[in-house]
C-alpha positions in Angstrom: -26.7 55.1 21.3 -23.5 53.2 21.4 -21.3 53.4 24.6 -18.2 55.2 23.6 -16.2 55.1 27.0 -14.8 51.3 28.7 -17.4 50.3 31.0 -16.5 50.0 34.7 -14.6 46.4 35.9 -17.9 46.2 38.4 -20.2 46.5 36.0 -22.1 44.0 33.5 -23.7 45.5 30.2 -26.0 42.9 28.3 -26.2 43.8 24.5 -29.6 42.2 24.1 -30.6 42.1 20.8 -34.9 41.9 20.0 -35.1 41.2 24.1 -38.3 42.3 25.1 -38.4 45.1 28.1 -40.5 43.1 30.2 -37.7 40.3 29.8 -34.7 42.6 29.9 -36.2 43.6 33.6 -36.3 40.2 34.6 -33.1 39.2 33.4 -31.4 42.3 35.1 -33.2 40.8 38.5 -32.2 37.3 38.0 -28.4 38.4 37.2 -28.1 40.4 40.3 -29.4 37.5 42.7 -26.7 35.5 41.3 -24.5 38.0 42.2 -23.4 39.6 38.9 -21.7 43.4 39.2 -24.8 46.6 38.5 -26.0 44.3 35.2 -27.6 46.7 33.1 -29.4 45.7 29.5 -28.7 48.0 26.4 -30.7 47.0 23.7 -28.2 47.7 20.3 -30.7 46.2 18.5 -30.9 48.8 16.0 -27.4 50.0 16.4 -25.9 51.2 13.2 -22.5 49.9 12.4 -20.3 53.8 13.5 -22.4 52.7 17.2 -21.3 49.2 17.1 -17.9 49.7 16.0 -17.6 52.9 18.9 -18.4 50.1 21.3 -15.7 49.2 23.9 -16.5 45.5 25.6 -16.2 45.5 29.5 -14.5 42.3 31.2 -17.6 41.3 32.1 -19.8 42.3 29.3 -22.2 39.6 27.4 -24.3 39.6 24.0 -27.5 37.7 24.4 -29.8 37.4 20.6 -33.6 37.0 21.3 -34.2 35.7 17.4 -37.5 37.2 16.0 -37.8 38.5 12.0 -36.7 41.7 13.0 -33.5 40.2 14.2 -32.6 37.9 11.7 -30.0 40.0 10.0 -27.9 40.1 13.5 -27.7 36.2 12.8 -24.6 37.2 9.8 -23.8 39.9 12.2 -22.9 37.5 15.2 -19.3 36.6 13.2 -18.1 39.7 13.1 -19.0 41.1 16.1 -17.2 38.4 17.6 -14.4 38.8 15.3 -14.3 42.3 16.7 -14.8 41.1 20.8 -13.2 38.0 20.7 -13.9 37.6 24.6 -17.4 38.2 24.6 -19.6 36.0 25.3 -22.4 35.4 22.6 -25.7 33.7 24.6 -29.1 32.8 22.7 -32.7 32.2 23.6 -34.6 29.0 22.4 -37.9 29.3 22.3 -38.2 25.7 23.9 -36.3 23.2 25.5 -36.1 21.0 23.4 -35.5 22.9 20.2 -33.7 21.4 17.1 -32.0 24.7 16.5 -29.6 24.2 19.4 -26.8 22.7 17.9 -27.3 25.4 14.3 -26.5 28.3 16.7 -23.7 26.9 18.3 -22.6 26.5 14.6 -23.1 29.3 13.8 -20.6 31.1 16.7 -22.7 31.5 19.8 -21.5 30.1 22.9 -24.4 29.0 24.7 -28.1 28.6 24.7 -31.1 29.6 27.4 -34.7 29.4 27.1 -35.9 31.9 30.3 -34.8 34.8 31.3 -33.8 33.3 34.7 -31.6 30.9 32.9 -29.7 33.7 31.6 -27.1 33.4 34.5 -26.4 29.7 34.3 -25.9 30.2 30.5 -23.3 33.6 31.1 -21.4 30.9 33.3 -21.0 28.6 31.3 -20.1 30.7 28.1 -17.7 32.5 30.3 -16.2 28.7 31.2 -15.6 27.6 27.7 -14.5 30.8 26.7 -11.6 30.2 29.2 -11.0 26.8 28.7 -11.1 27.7 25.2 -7.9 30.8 25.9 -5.9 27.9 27.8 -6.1 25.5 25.1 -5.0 27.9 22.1 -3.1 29.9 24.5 -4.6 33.0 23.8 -4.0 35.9 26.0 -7.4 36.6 28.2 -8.0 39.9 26.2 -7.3 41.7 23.1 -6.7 45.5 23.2 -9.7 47.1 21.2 -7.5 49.1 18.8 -5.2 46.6 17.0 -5.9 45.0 13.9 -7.1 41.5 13.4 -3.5 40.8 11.7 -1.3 42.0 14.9 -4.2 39.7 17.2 -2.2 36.4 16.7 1.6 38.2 15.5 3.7 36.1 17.6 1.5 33.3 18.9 3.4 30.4 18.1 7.0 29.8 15.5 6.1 27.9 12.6 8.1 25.4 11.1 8.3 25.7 7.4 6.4 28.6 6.4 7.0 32.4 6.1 3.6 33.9 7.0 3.2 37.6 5.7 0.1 40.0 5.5 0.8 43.1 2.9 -1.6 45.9 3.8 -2.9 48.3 0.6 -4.3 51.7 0.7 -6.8 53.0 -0.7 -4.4 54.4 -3.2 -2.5 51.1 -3.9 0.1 51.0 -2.4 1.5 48.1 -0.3 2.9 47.5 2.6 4.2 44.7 4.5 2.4 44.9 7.8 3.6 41.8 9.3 5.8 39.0 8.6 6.5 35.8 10.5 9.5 33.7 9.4 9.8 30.3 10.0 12.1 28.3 12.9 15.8 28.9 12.0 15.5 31.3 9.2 17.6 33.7 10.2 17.3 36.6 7.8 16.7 35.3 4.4 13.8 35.9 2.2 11.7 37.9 4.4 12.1 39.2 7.7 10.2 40.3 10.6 11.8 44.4 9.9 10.0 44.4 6.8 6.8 45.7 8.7 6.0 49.4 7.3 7.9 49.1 4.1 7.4 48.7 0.9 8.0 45.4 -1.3 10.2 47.5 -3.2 12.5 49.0 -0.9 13.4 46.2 1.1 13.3 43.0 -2.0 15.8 42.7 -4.3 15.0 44.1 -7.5 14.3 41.0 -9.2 12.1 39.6 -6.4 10.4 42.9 -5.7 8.6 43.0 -9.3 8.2 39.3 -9.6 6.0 39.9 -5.7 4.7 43.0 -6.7 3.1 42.0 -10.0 1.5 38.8 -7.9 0.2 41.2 -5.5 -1.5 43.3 -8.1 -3.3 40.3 -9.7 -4.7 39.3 -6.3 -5.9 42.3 -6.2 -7.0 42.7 -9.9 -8.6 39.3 -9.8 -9.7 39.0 -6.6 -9.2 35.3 -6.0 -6.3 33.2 -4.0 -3.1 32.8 -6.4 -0.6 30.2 -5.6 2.6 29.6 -7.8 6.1 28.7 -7.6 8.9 31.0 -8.4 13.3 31.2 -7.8 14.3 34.0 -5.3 17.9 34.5 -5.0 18.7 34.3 -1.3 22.0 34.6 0.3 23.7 34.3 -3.4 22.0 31.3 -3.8 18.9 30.5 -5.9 16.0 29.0 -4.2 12.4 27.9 -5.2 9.5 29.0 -3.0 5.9 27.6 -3.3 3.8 30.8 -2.5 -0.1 31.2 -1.8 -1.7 34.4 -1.7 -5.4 34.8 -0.4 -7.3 38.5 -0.3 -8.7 39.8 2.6 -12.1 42.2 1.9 -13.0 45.1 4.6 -16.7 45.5 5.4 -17.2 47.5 2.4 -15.9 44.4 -0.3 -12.4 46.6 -0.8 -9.4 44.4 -0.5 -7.6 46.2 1.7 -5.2 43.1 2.4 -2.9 40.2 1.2 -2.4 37.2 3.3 0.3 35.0 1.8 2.3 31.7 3.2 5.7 31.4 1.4 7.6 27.9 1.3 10.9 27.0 0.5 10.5 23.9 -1.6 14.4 23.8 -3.1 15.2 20.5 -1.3 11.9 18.9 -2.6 12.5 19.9 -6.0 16.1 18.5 -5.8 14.8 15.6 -4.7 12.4 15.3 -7.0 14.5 16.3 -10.0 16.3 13.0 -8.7 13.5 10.8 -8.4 12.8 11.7 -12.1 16.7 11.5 -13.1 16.2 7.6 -11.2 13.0 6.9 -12.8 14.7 7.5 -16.7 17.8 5.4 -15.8 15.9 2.9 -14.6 13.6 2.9 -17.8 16.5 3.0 -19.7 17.8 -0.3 -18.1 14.2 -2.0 -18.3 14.3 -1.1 -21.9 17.4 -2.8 -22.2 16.4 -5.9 -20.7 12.7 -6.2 -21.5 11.4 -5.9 -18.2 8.1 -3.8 -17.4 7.6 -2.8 -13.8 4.4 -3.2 -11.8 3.5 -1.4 -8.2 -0.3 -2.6 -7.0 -2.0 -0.7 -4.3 -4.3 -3.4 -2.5 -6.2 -0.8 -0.4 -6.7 1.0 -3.3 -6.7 -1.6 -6.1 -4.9 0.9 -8.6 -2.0 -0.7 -9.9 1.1 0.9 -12.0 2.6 -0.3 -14.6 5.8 1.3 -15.8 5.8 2.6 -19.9 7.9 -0.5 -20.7 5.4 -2.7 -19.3 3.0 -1.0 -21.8 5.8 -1.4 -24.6 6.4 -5.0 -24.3 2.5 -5.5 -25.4 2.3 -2.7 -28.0 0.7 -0.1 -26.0 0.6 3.5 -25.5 1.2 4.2 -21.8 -2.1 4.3 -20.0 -3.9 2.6 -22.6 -4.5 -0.5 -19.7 -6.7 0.6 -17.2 -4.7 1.0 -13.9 -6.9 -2.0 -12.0 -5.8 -5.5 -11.6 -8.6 -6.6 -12.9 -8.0 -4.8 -16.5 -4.4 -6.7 -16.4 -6.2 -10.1 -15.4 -8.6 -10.1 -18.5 -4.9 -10.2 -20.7 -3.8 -13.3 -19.4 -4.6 -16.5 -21.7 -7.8 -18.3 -20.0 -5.3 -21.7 -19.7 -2.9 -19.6 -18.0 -5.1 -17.3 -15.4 -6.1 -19.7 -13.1 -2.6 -20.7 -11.9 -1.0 -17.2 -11.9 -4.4 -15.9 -9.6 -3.1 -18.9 -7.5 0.5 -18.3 -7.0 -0.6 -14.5 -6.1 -2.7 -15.5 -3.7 -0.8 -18.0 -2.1 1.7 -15.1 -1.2 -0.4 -12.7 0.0 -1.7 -15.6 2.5 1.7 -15.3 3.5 1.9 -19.5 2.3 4.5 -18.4 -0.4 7.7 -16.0 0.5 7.2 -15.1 -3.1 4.8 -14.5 -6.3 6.6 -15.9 -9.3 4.5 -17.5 -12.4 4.7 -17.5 -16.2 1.5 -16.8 -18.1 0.4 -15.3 -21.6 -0.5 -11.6 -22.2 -2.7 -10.9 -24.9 -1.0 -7.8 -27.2 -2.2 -5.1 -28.6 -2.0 -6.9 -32.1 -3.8 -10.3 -30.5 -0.7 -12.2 -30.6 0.4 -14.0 -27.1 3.3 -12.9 -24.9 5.1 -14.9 -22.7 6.2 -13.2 -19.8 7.4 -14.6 -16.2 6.1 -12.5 -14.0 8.2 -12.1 -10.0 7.0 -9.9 -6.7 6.6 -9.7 -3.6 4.5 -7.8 -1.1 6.5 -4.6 0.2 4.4 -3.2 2.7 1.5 -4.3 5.5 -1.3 -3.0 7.0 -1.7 -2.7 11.2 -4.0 -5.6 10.8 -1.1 -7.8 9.1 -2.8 -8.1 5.9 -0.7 -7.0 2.8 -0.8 -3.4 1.8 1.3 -3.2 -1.4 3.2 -5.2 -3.8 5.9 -4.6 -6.9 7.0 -6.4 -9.0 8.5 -6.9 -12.6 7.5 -9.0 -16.1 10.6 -10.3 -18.2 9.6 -11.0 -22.0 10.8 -15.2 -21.8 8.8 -15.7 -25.5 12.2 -16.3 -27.1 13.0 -19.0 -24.0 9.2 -20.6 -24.5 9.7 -20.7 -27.9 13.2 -22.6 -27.7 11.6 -24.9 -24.9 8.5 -25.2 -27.5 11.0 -26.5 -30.4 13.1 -28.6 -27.9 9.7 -30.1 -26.6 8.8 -30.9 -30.6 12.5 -32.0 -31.7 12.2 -34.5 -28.3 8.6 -35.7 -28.7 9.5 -36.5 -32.5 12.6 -38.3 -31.0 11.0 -40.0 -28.1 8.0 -41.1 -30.8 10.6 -42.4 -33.9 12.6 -44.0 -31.4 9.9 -45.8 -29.3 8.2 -47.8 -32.2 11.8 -49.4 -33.3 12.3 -50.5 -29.5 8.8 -51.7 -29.5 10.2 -53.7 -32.3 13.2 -55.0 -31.1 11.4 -56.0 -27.8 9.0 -57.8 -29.5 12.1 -60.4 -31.7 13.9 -59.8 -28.0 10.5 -61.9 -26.4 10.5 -64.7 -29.3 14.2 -65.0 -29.1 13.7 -65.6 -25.3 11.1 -67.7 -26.3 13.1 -69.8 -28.8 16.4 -69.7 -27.6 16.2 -68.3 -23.6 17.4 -72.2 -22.5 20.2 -72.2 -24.3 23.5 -70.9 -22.3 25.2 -70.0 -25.5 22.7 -67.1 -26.0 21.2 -66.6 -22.2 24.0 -63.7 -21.8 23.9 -61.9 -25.3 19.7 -61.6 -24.7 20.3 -60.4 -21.2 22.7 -57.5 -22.3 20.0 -56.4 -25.1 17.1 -56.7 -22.7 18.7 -54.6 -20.3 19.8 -51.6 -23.0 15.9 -52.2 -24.6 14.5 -51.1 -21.0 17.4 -48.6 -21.0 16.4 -46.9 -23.8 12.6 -47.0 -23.1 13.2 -45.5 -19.5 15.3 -42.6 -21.5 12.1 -41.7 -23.7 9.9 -41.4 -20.8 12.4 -39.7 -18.8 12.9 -37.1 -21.9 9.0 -37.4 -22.8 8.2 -36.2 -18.5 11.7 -33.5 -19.0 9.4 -31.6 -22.0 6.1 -31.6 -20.9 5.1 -27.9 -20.5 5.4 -26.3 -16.8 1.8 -25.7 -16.3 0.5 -27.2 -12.8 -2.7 -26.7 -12.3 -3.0 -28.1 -9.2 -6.1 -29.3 -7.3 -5.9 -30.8 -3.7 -5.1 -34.0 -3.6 -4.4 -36.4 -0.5 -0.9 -36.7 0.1 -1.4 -39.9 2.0 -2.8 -41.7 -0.9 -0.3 -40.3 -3.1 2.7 -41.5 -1.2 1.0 -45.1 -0.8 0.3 -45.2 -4.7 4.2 -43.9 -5.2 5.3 -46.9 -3.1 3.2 -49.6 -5.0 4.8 -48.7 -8.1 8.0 -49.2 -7.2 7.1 -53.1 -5.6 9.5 -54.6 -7.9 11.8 -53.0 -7.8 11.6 -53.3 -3.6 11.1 -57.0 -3.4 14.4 -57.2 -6.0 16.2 -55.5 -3.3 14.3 -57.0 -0.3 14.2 -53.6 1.2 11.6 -52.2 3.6 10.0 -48.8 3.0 8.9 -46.7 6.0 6.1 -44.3 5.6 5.5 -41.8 8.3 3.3 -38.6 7.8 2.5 -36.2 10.9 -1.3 -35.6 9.1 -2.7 -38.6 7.5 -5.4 -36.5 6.4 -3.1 -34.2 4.9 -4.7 -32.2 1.6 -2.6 -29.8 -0.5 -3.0 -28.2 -3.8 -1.1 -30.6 -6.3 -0.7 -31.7 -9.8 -1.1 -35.7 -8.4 0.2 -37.0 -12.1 3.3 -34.8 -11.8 3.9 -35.3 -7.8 3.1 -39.2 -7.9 6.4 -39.1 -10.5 8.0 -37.0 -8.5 7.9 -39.5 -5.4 8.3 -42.3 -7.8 11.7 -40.9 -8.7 12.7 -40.4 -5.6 12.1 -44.1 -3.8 13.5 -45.9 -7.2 16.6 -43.6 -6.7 16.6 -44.3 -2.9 16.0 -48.4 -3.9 18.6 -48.4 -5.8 21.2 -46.6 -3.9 20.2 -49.0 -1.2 22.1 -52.0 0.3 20.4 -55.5 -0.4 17.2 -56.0 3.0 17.8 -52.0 3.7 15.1 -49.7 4.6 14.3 -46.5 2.8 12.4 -43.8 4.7 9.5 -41.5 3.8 8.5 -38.9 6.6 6.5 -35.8 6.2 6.1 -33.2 8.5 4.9 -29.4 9.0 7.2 -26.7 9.6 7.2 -22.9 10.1 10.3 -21.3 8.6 11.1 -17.4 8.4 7.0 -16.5 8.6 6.2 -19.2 6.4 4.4 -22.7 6.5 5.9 -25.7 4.5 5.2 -29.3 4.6 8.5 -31.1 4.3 8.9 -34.4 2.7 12.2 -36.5 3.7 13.1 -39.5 1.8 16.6 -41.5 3.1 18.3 -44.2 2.1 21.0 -46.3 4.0 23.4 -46.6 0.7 27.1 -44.8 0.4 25.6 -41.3 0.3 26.2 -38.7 -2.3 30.1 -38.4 -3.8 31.0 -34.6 -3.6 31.0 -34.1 -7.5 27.6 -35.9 -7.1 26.1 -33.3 -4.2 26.8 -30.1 -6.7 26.0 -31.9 -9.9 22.8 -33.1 -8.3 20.3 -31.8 -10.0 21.9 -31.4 -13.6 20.5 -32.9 -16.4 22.0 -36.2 -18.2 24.3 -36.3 -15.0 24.7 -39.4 -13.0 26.8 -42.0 -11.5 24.3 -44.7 -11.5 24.3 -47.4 -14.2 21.8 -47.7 -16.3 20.2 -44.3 -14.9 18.9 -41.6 -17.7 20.4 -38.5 -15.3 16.7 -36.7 -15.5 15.3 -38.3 -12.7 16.4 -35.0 -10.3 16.2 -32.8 -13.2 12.5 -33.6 -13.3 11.6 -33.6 -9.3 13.3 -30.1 -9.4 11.2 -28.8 -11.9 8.2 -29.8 -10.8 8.5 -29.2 -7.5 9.4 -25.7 -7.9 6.7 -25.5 -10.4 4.1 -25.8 -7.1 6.0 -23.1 -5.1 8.6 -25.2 -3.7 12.3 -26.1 -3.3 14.5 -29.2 -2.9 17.3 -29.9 -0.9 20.0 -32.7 -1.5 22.7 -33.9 1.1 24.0 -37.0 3.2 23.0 -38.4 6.5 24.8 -37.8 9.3 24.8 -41.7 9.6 25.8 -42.6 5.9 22.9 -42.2 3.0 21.6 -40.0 0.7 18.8 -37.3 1.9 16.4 -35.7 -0.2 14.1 -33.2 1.6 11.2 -31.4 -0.5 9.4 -28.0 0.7 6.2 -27.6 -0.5 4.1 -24.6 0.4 0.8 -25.1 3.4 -2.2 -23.5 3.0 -3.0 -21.0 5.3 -6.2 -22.6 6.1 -6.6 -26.8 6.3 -8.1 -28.5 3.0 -10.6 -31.0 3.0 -12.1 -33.0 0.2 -15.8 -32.6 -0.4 -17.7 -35.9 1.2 -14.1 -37.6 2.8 -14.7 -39.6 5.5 -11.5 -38.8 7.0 -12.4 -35.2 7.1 
């Protein structure tokens, strides 16, 4: 039988469940020499549920399962008795010490485990123990009164936040009643409130929210699964959208005879999100406008987005691109890939503040789309490493195709225009030839000699201006580069009877270059310099590392000792055809800009503060040093 009275403060009842009676004896005897109050065993192994359910648990009462076949059912049971005497403590036997079952039971709700009966009162110690430490840390009160109903147990236990947290209890009848509710912090009394308890949904809703609840309510109960939606309540005169779970609760019997639901007020999300969306079409509308697709890559993920223009400029349906970078790699035109995987990695190595490049995208229709592609990493990871990127694509294929025809219309020029001054310098070498001794004719071959160079300078000039702005760079020794650079301009130099200075802080110094393109670059430079120069001056070359707003650069000085820049000059600098120089083309600039920047890079024009004209270039450092396979000066 079931004890149907409180047991006594000074006494211990052990509900043993398959114990045997020669081991219930000797736990009763090992529980009193450790001092336990009258421990008495009560074997409830065949309780019925009316017995177990009459049972009141004592302060000190403990459960203890000895698991055998015929106990194997109380292993489900264990939960809900439990659930029933929250402070009891729940003790099993092993059948060995070193049993693999251990850590299943503890699983499985039981508190501790014991292997002989005279370990029994170690095991209620410790039980007891966590059970306490267990109170403290939820902050549970240290018992539950018998009576109240698993809802009420935790009514009250903390204020949450956000949520409205409501259990509506239904008869076996049908109808519903809210049993408790639990707004959240600052509330006050809208939606629901805590006087709702013992009333109907209908008489304390408004009419409109009352049937839109109710017939929730009534599926949960019809289906008998959760439910969550979203729904408008008018509250306080003012029309708000709640987000709304409902879950059914099941007596022992299967009947749902309960529905717990959690109720948030989501009006501020949606209005924010009705914004986003609002934000999102205007800026569509404006990347429509200007032919710009936007891109947002994910680098712990590797998904990338691509906004519906980006998908439009190529012909595509949205989506139609898998969202990887890898599917938007295998677009690019093969000539075209290597350089743009370059300049993206160079700025996630943090060598670039920047990603810019221009490339071809093949379209859905197998034509080629120029785009120029711009980003920049947006967010990092603890470990410093980049976390995301965005960035946008501009359609330039009306710009490529311009530059394209102006490349054509100046090759054609540079090519019909070369041959004749081939000619003419040609009859200008005979008449020197024939004639060169003569004073009468020295100055007129002079004056075409010099506008015969003048115009072959122009061609190459305009020939170097068109060439296409792919790089392609491989690394390259900048020492060697510089010395070439120098060589070429010996003529020019010993004319002058000027010195040049070379002075690099790494003479091993390796960086990823175009050296055809950067050799001209130099070359341009020092002529400029040796011209600008006074007759025995010295023109400088330095190069040196630098750090600059996170970044490494290797900077690249070269100074003259001439008149400096005029004012008109500084701003007009880097303009093409523009110069004050005579006999100069005006690209000479025009074409260290572009190429420079074409590697990542900038340049920077100004005078010395001791007279002269200073050119500084910027060219991006490699996060790790470069070395060329089998250099001896590695």
């Amino acid at each position: 039988m079931g004890i149907a009275a409180p047991s006594s403060p000074l006494s211990l009842h052990l509900l043993a469940v398959g114990v045997p009676t020669s081991a219930r004896a000797e736990i009763e005897r090992a529980l009193v020499a450790e001092g336990e109050p009258s421990p008495t065993c009560i074997d409830i192994t065949r309780w019925n549920e009316t017995e177990l359910e009459s049972f009141i648990c004592g302060p000190a009462d403990a459960l203890l399962l000895w698991p055998t076949k015929a106990t194997e059912r109380w292993l489900s049971r264990v939960k809900t008795f439990r659930a029933q005497h929250p402070q009891l403590p729940v003790l099993v036997r092993l059948p060995t010490e070193d049993s693999d079952r251990a850590e299943d039971f503890l699983r499985e709700g039981f508190h501790e485990t014991c292997v002989r009966p005279a370990q029994v009162p170690g095991a209620l110690r410790r039980a007891r123990a966590r059970l306490t430490a267990l109170r403290t840390q939820a902050q549970l009160p240290a018992s539950l009164p018998r009576g109240e109903e698993a809802a009420n147990r935790f009514d009250g236990l903390f204020q949450n936040l956000y949520d409205w947290i409501y259990v509506v209890g239904i008869s076996e009848q049908g109808e519903m009643t809210f049993e408790t509710v639990n707004p959240p912090l600052h509330a006050a009394g809208s939606f629901l409130n805590p006087d709702f308890a013992g009333r109907s949904p209908e008489s304390c809703l408004a009419h409109s929210s009352a049937n839109q609840l109710i017939e929730h309510f009534q599926r949960v109960v019809r289906e008998g699964t959760p439910l969550q939606f979203e729904e408008e309540h008018v509250v306080a005169a003012q029309v708000r959208t709640f987000q709304t779970i409902l879950t059914p609760v099941r007596n022992k019997w299967g009947r749902i005879h309960r529905i717990a639901g959690i109720s948030r007020d989501i009006t501020a999300l949606k209005v924010a999100q009705a914004e986003l969306r609002a934000s999102e079409e205007r800026l569509n509308y404006a990347l429509e406008g200007t032919q710009q697709g936007l891109w947002d890559y994910d680098l712990e993920t590797g998904s990338v987005y691509r906004s519906p223009r980006w998908f439009g400029l190529l012909g595509y349906e949205p989506g139609a691109i898998e969202p990887t970078l890898q599917a938007g790699l295998a677009l690019i035109h093969p000539e075209d890939r290597l350089q743009m995987e370059a300049a993206l990695n160079a700025h996630q190595e943090g060598r670039l503040p920047g990603f810019q490049a221009e490339y071809r995208l093949r379209t859905q229709s197998d034509d080629w789309l120029w785009v120029f592609d711009a980003g920049k990493v947006v967010a990092w990871r603890g470990d410093g490493l980049p976390a995301r990127m965005a960035g946008m694509c501009t359609d330039i294929s009306e710009r490529r195709r311009a530059e394209e025809s102006l490349r054509a219309l100046v090759g054609g020029v540079v090519h019909e225009i070369r041959n004749p001054v081939y000619g003419i310098s040609i009859n200008l070498d005979a008449l020197e030839a024939t004639f060169g001794d003569e004073p009468r004719y020295r100055s007129f071959l002079v004056a075409l000699r010099e506008s015969a160079e003048r115009i072959q300078g122009l061609m190459n000039d305009l020939r170097d201006y068109g060439e296409p702005r792919t790089v392609n760079p491989e690394p390259c020794r900048v020492h060697n580069l510089m010395e070439d650079a120098i060589r070429s301009c010996d003529a020019l130099r010993l004319e002058k009877g000027c010195v040049v200075r070379q002075a690099l802080e790494d003479e091993a110094l390796v960086l990823p270059l175009n050296a055809r393109r950067m050799h001209q670059v130099f070359r341009n430079l020092l002529e400029n310099a040796l011209h600008h120069s006074p007759r025995n001056g010295t023109v400088s070359v330095r190069g040196r590392h630098l750090r600059d707003e996170g970044h490494d650069w290797w900077t690249f000085t070269v100074e003259d000792e001439g008149s400096g820049f005029e004012p008109e000059s500084l701003a007009r600098a880097f303009e093409p055809f523009f110069t004050r120089r005579k006999g100069g083309t005006g690209l000479g600039l025009s074409i260290v800009k572009r190429v420079v920047e074409e590697h990542g890079g900038s340049v920077d024009v100004q005078n010395g503060s001791g007279g002269g004209a200073r050119v500084t270039l910027r060219l991006p450092a490699p996060r790790r040093r470069m070395e060329l396979i089998g250099d001896p000066l590695a």
